[in-house]
gemmi code that builds the backbone of each chain (N, CA, C; Angstrom):
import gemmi

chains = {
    "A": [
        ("UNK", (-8.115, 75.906, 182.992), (-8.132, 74.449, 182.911), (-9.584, 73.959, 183.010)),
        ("UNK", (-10.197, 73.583, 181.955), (-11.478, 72.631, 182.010), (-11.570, 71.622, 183.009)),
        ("UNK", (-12.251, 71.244, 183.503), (-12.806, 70.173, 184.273), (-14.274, 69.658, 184.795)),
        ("UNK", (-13.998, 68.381, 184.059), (-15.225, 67.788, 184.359), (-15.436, 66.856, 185.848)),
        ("UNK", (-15.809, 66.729, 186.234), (-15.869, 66.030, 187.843), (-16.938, 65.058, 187.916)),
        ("UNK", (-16.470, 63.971, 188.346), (-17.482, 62.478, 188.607), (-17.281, 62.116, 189.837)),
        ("UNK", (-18.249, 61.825, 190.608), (-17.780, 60.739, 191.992), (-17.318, 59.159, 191.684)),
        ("UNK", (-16.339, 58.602, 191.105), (-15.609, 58.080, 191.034), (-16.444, 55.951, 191.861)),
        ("UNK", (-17.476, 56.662, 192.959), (-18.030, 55.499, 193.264), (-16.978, 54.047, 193.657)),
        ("UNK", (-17.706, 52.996, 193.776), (-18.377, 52.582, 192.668), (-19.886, 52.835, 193.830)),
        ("UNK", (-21.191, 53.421, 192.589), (-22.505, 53.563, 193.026), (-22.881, 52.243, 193.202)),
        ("UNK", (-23.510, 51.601, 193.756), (-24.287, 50.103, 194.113), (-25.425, 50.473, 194.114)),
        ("UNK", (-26.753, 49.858, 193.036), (-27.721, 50.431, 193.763), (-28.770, 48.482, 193.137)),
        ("UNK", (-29.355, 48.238, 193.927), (-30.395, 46.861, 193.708), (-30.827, 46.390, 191.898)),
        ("UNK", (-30.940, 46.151, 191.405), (-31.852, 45.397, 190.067), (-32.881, 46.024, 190.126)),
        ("UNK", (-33.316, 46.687, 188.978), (-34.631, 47.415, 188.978), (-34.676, 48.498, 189.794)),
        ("UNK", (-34.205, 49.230, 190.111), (-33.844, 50.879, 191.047), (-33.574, 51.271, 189.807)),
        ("UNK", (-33.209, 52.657, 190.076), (-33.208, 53.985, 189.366), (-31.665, 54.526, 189.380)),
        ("UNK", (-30.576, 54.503, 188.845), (-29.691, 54.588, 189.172), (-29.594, 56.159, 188.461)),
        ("UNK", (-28.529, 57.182, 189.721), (-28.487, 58.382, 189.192), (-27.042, 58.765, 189.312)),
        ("UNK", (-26.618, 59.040, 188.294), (-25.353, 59.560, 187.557), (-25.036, 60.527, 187.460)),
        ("UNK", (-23.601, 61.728, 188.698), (-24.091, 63.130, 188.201), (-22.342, 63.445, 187.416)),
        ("UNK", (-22.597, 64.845, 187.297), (-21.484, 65.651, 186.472), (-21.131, 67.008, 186.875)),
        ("UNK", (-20.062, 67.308, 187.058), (-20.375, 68.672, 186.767), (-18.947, 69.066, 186.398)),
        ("UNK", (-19.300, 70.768, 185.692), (-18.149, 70.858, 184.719), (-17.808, 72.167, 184.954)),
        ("UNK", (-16.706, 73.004, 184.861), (-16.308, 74.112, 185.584), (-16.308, 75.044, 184.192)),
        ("UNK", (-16.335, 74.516, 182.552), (-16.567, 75.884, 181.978), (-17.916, 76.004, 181.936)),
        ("UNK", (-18.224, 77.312, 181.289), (-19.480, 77.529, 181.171), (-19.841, 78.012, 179.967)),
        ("UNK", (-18.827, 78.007, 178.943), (-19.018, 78.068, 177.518), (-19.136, 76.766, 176.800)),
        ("UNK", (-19.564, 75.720, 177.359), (-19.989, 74.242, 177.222), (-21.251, 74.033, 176.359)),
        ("UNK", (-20.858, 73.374, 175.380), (-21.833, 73.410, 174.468), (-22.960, 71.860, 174.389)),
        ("UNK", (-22.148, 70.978, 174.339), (-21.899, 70.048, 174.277), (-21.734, 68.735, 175.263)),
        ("UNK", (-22.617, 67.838, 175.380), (-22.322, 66.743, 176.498), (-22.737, 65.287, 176.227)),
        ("UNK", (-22.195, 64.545, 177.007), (-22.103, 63.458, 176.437), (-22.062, 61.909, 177.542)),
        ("UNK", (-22.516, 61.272, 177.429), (-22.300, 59.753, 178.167), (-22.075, 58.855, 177.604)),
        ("UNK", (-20.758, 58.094, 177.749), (-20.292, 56.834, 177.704), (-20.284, 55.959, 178.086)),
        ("UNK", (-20.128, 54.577, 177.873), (-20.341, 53.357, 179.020), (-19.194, 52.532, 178.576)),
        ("UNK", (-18.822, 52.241, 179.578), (-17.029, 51.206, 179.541), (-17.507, 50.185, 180.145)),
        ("UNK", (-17.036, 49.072, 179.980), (-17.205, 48.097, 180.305), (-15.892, 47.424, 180.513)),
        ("UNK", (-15.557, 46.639, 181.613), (-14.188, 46.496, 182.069), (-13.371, 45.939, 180.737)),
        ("UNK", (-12.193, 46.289, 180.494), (-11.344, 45.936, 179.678), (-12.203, 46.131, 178.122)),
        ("UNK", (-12.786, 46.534, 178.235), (-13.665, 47.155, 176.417), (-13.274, 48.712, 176.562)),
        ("UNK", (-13.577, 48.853, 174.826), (-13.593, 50.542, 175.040), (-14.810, 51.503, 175.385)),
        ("UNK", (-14.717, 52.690, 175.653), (-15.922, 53.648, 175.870), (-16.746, 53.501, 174.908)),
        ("UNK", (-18.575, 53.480, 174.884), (-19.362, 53.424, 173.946), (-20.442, 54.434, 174.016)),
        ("UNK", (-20.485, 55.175, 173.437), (-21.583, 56.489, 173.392), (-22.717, 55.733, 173.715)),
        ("UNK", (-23.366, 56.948, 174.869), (-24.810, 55.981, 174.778), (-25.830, 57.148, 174.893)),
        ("UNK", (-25.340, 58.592, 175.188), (-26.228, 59.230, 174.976), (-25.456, 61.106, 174.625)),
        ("UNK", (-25.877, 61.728, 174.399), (-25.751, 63.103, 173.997), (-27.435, 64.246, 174.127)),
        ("UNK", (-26.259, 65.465, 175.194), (-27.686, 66.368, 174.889), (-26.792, 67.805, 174.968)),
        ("UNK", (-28.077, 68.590, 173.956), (-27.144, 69.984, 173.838), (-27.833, 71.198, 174.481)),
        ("UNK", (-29.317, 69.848, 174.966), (-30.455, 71.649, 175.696), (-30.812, 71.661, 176.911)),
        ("UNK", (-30.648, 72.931, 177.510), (-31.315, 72.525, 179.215), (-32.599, 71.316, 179.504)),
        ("UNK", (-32.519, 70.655, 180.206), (-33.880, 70.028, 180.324), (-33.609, 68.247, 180.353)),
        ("UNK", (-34.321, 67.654, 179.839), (-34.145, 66.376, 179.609), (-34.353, 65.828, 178.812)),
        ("UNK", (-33.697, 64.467, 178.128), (-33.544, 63.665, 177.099), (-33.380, 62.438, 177.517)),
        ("UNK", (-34.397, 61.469, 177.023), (-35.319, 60.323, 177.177), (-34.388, 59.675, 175.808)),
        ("UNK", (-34.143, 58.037, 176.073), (-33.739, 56.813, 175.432), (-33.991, 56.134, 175.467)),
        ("UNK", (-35.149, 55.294, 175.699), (-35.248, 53.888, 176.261), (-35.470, 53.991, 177.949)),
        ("UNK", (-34.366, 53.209, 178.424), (-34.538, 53.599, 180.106), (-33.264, 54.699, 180.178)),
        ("UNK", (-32.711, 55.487, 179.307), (-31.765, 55.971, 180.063), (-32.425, 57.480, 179.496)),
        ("UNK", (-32.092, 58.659, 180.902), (-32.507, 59.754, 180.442), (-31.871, 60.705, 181.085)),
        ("UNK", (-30.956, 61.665, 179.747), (-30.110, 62.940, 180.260), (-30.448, 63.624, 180.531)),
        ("UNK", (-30.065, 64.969, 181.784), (-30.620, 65.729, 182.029), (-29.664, 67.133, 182.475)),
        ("UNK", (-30.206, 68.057, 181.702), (-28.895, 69.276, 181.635), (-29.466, 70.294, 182.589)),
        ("UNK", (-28.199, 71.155, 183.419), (-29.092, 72.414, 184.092), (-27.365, 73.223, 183.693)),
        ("UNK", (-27.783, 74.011, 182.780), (-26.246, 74.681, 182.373), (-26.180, 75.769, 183.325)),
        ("UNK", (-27.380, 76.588, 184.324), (-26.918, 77.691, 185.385), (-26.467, 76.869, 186.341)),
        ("UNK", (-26.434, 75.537, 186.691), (-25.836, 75.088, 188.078), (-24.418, 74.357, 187.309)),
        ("UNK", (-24.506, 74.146, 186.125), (-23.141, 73.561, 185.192), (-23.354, 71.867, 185.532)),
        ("UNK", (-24.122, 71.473, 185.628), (-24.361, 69.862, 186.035), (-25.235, 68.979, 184.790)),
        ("UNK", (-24.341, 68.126, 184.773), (-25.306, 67.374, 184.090), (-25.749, 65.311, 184.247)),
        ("UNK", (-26.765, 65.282, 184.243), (-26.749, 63.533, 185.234), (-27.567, 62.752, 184.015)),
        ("UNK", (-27.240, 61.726, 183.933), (-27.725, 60.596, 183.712), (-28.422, 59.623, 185.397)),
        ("UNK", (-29.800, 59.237, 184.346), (-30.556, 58.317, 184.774), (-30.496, 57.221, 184.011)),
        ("UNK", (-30.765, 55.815, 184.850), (-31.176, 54.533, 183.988), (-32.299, 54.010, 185.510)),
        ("UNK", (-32.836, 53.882, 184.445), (-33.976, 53.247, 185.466), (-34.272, 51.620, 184.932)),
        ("UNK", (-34.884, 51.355, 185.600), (-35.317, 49.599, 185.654), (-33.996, 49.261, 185.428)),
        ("UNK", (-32.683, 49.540, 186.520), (-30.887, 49.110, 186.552), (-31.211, 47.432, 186.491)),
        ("UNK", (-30.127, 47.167, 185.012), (-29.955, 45.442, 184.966), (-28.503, 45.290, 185.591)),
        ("UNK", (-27.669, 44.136, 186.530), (-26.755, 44.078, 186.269), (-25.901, 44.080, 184.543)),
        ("UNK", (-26.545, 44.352, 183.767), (-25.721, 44.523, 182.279), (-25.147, 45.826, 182.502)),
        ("UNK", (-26.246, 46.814, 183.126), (-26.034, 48.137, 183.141), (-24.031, 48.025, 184.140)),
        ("UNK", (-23.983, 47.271, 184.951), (-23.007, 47.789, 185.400), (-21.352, 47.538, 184.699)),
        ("UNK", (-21.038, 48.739, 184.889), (-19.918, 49.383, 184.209), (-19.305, 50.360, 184.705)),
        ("UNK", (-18.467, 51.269, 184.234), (-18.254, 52.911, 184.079), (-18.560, 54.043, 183.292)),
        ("UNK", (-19.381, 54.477, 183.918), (-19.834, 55.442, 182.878), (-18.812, 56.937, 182.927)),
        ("UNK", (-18.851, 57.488, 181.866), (-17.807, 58.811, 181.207), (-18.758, 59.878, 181.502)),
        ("UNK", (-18.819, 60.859, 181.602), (-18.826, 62.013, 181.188), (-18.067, 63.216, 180.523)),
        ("UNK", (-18.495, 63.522, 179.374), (-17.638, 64.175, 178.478), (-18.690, 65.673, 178.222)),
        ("UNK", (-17.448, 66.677, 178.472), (-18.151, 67.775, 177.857), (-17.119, 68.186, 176.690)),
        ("UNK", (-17.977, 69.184, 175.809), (-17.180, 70.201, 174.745), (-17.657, 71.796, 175.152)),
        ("UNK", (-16.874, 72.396, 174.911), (-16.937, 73.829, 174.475), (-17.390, 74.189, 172.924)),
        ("UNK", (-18.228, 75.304, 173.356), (-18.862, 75.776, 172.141), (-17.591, 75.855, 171.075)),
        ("UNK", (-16.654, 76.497, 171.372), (-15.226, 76.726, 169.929), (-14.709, 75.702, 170.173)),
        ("UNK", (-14.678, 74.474, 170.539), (-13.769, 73.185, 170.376), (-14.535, 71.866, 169.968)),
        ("UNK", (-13.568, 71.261, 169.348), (-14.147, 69.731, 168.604), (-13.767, 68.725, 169.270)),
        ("UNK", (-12.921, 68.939, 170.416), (-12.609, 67.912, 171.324), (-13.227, 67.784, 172.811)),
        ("UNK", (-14.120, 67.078, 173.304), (-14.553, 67.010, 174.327), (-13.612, 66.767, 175.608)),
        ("UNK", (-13.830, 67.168, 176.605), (-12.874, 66.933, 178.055), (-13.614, 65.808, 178.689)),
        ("UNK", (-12.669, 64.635, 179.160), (-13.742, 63.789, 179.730), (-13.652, 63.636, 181.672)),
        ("UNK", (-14.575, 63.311, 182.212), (-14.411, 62.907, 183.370), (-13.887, 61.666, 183.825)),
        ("UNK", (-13.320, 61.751, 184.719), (-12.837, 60.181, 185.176), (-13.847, 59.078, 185.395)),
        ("UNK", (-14.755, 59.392, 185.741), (-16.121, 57.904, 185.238), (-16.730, 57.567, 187.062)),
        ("UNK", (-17.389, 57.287, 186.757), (-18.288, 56.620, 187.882), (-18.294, 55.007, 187.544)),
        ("UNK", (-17.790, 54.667, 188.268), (-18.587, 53.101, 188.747), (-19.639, 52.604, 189.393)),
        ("UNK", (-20.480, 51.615, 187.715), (-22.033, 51.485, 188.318), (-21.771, 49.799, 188.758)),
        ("UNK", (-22.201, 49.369, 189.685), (-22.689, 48.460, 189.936), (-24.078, 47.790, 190.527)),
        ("UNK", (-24.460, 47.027, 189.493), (-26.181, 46.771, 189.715), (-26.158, 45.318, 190.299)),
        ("UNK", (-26.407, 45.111, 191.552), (-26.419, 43.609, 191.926), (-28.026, 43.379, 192.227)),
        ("UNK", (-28.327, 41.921, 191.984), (-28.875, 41.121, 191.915), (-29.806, 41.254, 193.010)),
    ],
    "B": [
        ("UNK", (-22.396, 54.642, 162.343), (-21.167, 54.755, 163.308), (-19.967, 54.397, 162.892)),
        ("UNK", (-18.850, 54.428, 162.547), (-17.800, 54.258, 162.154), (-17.311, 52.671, 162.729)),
        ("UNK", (-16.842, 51.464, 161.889), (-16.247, 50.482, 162.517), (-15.078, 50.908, 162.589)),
        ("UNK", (-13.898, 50.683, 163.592), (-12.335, 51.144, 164.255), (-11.580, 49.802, 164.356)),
        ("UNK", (-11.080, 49.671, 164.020), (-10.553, 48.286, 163.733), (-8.502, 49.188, 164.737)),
        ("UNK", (-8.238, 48.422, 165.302), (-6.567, 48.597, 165.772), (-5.821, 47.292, 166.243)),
        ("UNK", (-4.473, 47.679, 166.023), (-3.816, 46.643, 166.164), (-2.993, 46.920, 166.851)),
        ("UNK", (-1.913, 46.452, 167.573), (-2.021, 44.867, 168.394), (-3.089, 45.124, 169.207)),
        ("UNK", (-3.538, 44.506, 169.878), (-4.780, 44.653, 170.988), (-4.137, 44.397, 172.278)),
        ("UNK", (-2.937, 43.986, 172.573), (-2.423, 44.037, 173.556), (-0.403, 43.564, 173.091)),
        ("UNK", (0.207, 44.117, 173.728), (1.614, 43.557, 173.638), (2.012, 43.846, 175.129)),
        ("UNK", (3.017, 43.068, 175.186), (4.336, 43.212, 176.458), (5.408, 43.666, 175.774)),
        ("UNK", (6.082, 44.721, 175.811), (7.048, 45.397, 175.503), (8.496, 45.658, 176.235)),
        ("UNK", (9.072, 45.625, 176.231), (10.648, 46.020, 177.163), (10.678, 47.494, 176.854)),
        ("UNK", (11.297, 47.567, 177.724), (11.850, 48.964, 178.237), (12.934, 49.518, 176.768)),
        ("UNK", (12.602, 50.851, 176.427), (13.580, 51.144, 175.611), (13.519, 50.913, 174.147)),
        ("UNK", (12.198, 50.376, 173.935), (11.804, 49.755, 172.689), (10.584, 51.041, 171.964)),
        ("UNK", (10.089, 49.860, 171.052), (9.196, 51.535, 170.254), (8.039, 50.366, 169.993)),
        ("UNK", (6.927, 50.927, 169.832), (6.106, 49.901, 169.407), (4.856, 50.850, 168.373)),
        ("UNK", (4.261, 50.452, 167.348), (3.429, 50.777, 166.237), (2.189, 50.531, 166.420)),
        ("UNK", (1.222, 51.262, 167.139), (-0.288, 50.897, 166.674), (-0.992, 51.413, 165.990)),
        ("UNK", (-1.467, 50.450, 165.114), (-2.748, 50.561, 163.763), (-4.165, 51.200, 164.024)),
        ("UNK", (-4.592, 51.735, 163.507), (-5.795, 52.562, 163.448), (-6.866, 52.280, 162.468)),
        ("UNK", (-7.406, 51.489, 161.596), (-8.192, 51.702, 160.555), (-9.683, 52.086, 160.823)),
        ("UNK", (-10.543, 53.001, 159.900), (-11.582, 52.776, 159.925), (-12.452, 52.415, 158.423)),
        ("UNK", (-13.434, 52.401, 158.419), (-14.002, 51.619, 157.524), (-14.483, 52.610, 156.390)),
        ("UNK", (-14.548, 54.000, 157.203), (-14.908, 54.808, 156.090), (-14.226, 56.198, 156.104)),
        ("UNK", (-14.236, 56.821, 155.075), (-13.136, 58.361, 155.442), (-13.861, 59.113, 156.631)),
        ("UNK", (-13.327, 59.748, 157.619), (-13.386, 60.308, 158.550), (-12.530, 61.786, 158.697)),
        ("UNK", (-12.741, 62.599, 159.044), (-12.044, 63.921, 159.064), (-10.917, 63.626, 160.298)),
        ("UNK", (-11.557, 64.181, 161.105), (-11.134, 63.842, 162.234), (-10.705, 62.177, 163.154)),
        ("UNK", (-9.532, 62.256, 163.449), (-8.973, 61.155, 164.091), (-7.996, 61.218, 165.502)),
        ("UNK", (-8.543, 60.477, 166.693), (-7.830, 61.334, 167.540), (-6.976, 59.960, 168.336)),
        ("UNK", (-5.861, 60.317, 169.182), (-5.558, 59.019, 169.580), (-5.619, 59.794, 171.481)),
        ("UNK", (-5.870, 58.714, 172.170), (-6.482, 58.976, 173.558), (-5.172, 57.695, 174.684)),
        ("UNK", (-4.896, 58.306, 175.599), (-4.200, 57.569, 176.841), (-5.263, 56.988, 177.632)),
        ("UNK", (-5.856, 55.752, 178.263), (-5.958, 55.594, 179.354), (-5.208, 54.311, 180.715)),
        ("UNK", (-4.979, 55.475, 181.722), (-4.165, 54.897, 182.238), (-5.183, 53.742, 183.377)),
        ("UNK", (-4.559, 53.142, 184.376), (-5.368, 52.326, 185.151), (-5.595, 53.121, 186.111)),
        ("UNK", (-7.343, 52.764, 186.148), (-7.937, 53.847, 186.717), (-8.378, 55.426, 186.418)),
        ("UNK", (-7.818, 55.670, 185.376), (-7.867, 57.148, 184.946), (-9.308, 57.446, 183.949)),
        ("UNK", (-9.590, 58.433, 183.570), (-10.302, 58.681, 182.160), (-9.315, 59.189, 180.972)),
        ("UNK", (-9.885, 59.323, 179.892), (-9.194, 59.367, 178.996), (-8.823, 60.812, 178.813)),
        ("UNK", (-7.265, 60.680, 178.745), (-6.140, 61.806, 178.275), (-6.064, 61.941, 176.639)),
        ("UNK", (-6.200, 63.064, 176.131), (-6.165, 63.356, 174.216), (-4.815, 63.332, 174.260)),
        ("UNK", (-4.222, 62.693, 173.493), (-2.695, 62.766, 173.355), (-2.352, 63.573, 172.037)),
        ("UNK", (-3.116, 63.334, 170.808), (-2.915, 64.466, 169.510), (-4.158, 64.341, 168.645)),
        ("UNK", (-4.783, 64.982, 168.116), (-5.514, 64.693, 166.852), (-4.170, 64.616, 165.636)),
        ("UNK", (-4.722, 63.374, 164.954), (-4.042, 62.853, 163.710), (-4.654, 63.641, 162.469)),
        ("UNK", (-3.647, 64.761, 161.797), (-4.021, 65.316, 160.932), (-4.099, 64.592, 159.336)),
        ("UNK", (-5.075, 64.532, 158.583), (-4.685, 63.622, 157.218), (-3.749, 64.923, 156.485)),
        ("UNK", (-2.312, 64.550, 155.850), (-1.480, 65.730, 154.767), (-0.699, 66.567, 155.608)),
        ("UNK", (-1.018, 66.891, 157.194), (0.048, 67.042, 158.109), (0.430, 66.675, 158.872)),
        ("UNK", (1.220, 67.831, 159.953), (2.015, 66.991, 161.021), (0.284, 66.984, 162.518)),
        ("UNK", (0.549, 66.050, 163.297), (-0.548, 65.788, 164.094), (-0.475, 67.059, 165.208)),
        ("UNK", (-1.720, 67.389, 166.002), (-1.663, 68.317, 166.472), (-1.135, 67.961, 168.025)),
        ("UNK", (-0.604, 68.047, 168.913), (-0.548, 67.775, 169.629), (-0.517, 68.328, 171.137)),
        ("UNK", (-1.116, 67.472, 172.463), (-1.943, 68.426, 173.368), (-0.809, 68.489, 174.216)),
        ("UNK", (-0.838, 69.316, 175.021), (0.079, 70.096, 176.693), (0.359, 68.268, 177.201)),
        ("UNK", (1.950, 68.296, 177.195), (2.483, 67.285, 177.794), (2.866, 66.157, 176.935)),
        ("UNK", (2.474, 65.890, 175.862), (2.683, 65.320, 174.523), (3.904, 65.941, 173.778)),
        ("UNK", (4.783, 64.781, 173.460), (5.614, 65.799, 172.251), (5.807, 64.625, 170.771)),
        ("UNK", (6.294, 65.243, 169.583), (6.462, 64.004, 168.615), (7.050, 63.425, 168.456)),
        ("UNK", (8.195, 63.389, 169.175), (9.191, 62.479, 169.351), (9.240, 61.609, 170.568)),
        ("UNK", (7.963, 61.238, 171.532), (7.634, 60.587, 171.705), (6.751, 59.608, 171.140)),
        ("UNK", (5.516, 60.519, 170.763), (4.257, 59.723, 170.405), (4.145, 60.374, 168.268)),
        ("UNK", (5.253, 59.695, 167.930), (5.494, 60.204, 166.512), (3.822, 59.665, 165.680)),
        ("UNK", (3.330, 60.251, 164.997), (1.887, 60.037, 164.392), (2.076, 60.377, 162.589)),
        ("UNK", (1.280, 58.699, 162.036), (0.913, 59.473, 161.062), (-0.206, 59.301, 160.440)),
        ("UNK", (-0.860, 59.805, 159.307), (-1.995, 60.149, 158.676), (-2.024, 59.670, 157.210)),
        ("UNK", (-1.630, 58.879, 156.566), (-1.390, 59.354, 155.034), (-2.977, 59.128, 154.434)),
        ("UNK", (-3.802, 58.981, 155.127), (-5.210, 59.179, 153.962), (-6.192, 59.074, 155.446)),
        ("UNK", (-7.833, 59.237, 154.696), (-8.550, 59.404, 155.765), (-9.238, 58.259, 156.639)),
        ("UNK", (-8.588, 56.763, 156.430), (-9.327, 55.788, 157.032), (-8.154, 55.309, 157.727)),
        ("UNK", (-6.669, 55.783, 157.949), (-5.599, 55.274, 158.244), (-4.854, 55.417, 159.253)),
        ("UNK", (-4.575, 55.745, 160.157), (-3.323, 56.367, 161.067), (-2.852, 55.520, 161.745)),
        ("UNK", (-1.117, 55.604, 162.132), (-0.731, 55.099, 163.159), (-0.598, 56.046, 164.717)),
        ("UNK", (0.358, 55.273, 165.341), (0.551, 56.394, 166.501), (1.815, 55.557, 167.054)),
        ("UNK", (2.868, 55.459, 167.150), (4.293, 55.463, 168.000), (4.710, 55.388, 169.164)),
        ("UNK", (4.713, 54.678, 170.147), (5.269, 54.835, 171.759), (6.673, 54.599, 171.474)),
        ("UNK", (7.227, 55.615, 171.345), (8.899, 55.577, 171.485), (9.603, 55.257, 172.894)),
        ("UNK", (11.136, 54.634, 172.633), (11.699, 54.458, 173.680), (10.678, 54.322, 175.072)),
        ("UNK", (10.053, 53.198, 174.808), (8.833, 53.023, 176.431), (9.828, 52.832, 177.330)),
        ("UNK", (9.208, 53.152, 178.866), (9.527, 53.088, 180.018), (8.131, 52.236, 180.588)),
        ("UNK", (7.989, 52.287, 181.745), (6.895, 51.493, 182.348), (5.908, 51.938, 182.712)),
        ("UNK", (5.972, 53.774, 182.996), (4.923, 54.960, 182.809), (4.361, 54.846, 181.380)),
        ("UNK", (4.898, 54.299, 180.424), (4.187, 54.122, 179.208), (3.031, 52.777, 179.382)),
        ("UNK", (3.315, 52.227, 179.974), (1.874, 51.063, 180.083), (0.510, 51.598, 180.154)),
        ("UNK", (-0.283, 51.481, 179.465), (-1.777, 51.931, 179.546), (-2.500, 50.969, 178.336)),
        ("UNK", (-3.441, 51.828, 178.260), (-4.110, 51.241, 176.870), (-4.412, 52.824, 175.830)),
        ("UNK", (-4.032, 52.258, 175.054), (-4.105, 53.701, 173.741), (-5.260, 53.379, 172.588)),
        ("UNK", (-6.323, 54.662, 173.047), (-7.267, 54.148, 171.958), (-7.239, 55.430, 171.081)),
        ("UNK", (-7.493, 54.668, 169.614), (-8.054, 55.754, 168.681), (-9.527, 56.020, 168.654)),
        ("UNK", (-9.655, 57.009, 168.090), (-11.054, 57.575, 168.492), (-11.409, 58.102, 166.591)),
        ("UNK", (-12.608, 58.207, 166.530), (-13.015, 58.987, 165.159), (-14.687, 59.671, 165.768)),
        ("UNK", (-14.620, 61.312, 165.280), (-15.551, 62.095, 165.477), (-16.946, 61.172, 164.806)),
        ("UNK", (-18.051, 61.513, 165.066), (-19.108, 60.971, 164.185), (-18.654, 61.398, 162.738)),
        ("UNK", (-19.352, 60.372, 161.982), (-19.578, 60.289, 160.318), (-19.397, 61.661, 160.008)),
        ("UNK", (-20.295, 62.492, 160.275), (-20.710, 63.361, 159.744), (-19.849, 64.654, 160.041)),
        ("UNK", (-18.666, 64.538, 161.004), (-17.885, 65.508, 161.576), (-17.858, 66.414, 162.541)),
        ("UNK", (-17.246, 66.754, 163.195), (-17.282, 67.754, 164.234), (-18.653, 67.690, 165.056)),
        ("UNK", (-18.762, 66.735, 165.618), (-19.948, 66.492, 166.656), (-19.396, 66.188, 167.865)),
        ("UNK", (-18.258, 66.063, 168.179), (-18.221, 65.378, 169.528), (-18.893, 64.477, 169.992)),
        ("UNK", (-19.219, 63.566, 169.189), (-19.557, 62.335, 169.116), (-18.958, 61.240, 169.123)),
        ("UNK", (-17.455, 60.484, 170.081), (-16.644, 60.212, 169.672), (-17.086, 58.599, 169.483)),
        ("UNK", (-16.425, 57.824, 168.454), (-16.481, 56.508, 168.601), (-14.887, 55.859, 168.548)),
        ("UNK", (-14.909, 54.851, 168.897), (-13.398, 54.749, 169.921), (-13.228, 52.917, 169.033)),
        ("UNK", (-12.008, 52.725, 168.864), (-11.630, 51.491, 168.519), (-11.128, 50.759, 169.968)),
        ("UNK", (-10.841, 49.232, 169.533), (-10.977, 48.170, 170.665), (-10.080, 48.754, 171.852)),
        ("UNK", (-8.943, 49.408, 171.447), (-7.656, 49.737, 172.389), (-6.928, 48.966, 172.100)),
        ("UNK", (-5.308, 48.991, 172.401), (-4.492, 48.370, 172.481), (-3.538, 48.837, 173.912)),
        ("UNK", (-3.468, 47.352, 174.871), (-3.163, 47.360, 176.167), (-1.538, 47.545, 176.336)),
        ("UNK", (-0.877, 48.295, 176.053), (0.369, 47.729, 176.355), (1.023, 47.811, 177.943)),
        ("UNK", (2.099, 46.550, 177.865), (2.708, 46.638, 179.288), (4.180, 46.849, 178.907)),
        ("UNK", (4.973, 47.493, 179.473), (6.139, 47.636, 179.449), (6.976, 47.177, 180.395)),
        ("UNK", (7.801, 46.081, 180.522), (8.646, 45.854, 181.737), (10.035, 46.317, 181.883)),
    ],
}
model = gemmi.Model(1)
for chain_id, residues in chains.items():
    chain = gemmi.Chain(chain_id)
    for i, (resn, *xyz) in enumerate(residues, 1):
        res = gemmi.Residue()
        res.name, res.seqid = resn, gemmi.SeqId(i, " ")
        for name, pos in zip(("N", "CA", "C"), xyz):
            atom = gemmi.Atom()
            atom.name, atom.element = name, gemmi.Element(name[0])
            atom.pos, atom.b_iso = gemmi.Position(*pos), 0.0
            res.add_atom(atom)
        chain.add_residue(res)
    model.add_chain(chain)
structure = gemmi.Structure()
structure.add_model(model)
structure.setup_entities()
């Protein structure tokens, strides 16, 4: 059974902080990863993807993979309340086209 | 990115009833998947919608609940048969990126249903 794992939160962290987002995922033939952002009563919206150890830079948001510990986190830095939402984590397996998702973290960025 | 257009966007349903949601997208797509989420939950794959066959469907899903169809590649429905009130969620369709098999998913508005 795949599984992806989120702390469920909700994270609170000030306006302009660094907000950190983790993951972790129990296969290890994982190819594939992914972050979403929900926004209450909207659907999930891709906001980022990475497929290599290390990190991946967007704007303010930046993924970051360590596939020997199986974790993977999102950063957003300079946090707007816009930022707050739920964010997804989704992994795939190298032989599959369907990603497994995590139950989501709740961000909340107050003022 | 694919526009996902679905319909109803929300209904109230009775118990025992069946209800039809629409899927379109704007451009052919291979892959089409339809997704559960319940309140509070993340999203459950309920089947990929095959275009020319029957839909594939995941552990705990059967088709005579969640009957699916495909007839071309910008199209699908998806079926909540005979609902109960465990059927209330929101059901979204999903389409892989443009380009296919990326796990890239992009997701239409949802449709909320409640069942009493």
């Amino acid at each position: 059974q795949k599984e992806v794992e989120q702390n469920s939160g909700p994270l609170s962290v000030p306006e302009g902080a660094i907000a950190s987002l983790n993951c972790t995922y129990s296969d290890r033939g994982s190819q594939s990863f992914f972050w979403y952002r929900q926004y209450s009563g909207k659907s999930p919206e891709l906001i980022m993807f990475i497929y290599s150890n290390g990190d991946k830079e967007d704007g303010r948001f930046t993924a970051q993979l360590n596939k020997a510990s199986q974790y993977v986190s999102l950063l957003i830095r300079d946090s707007q309340p816009s930022d707050s939402a739920t964010y997804l984590c989704a992994v795939r397996e190298g032989g599959s086209y369907i990603p497994t998702f995590g139950r989501g973290t709740s961000l909340i960025v107050h003022p | 990115s694919a526009v996902i257009s679905q319909k109803p966007s929300r209904d109230i349903c009775q118990r025992g009833t069946s209800l039809t949601i629409q899927c379109q997208v704007d451009s052919q797509v291979t892959m089409m998947f339809w997704y559960r989420q319940q309140p509070g939950q993340s999203l459950t794959l309920i089947a990929t919608a095959n275009q020319g066959s029957e839909a594939t469907y995941e552990s705990g899903f059967v088709i005579d609940k969640f009957p699916i169809s495909r007839p071309n590649l910008t199209f699908s429905t998806l079926t909540v048969s005979n609902m109960s009130p465990e059927d209330s969620s929101i059901y979204l369709c999903s389409v892989d990126g443009l380009a296919g098999n990326t796990g890239e998913l992009f997701f239409g508005e949802g449709s909320r249903l409640t069942v009493l």
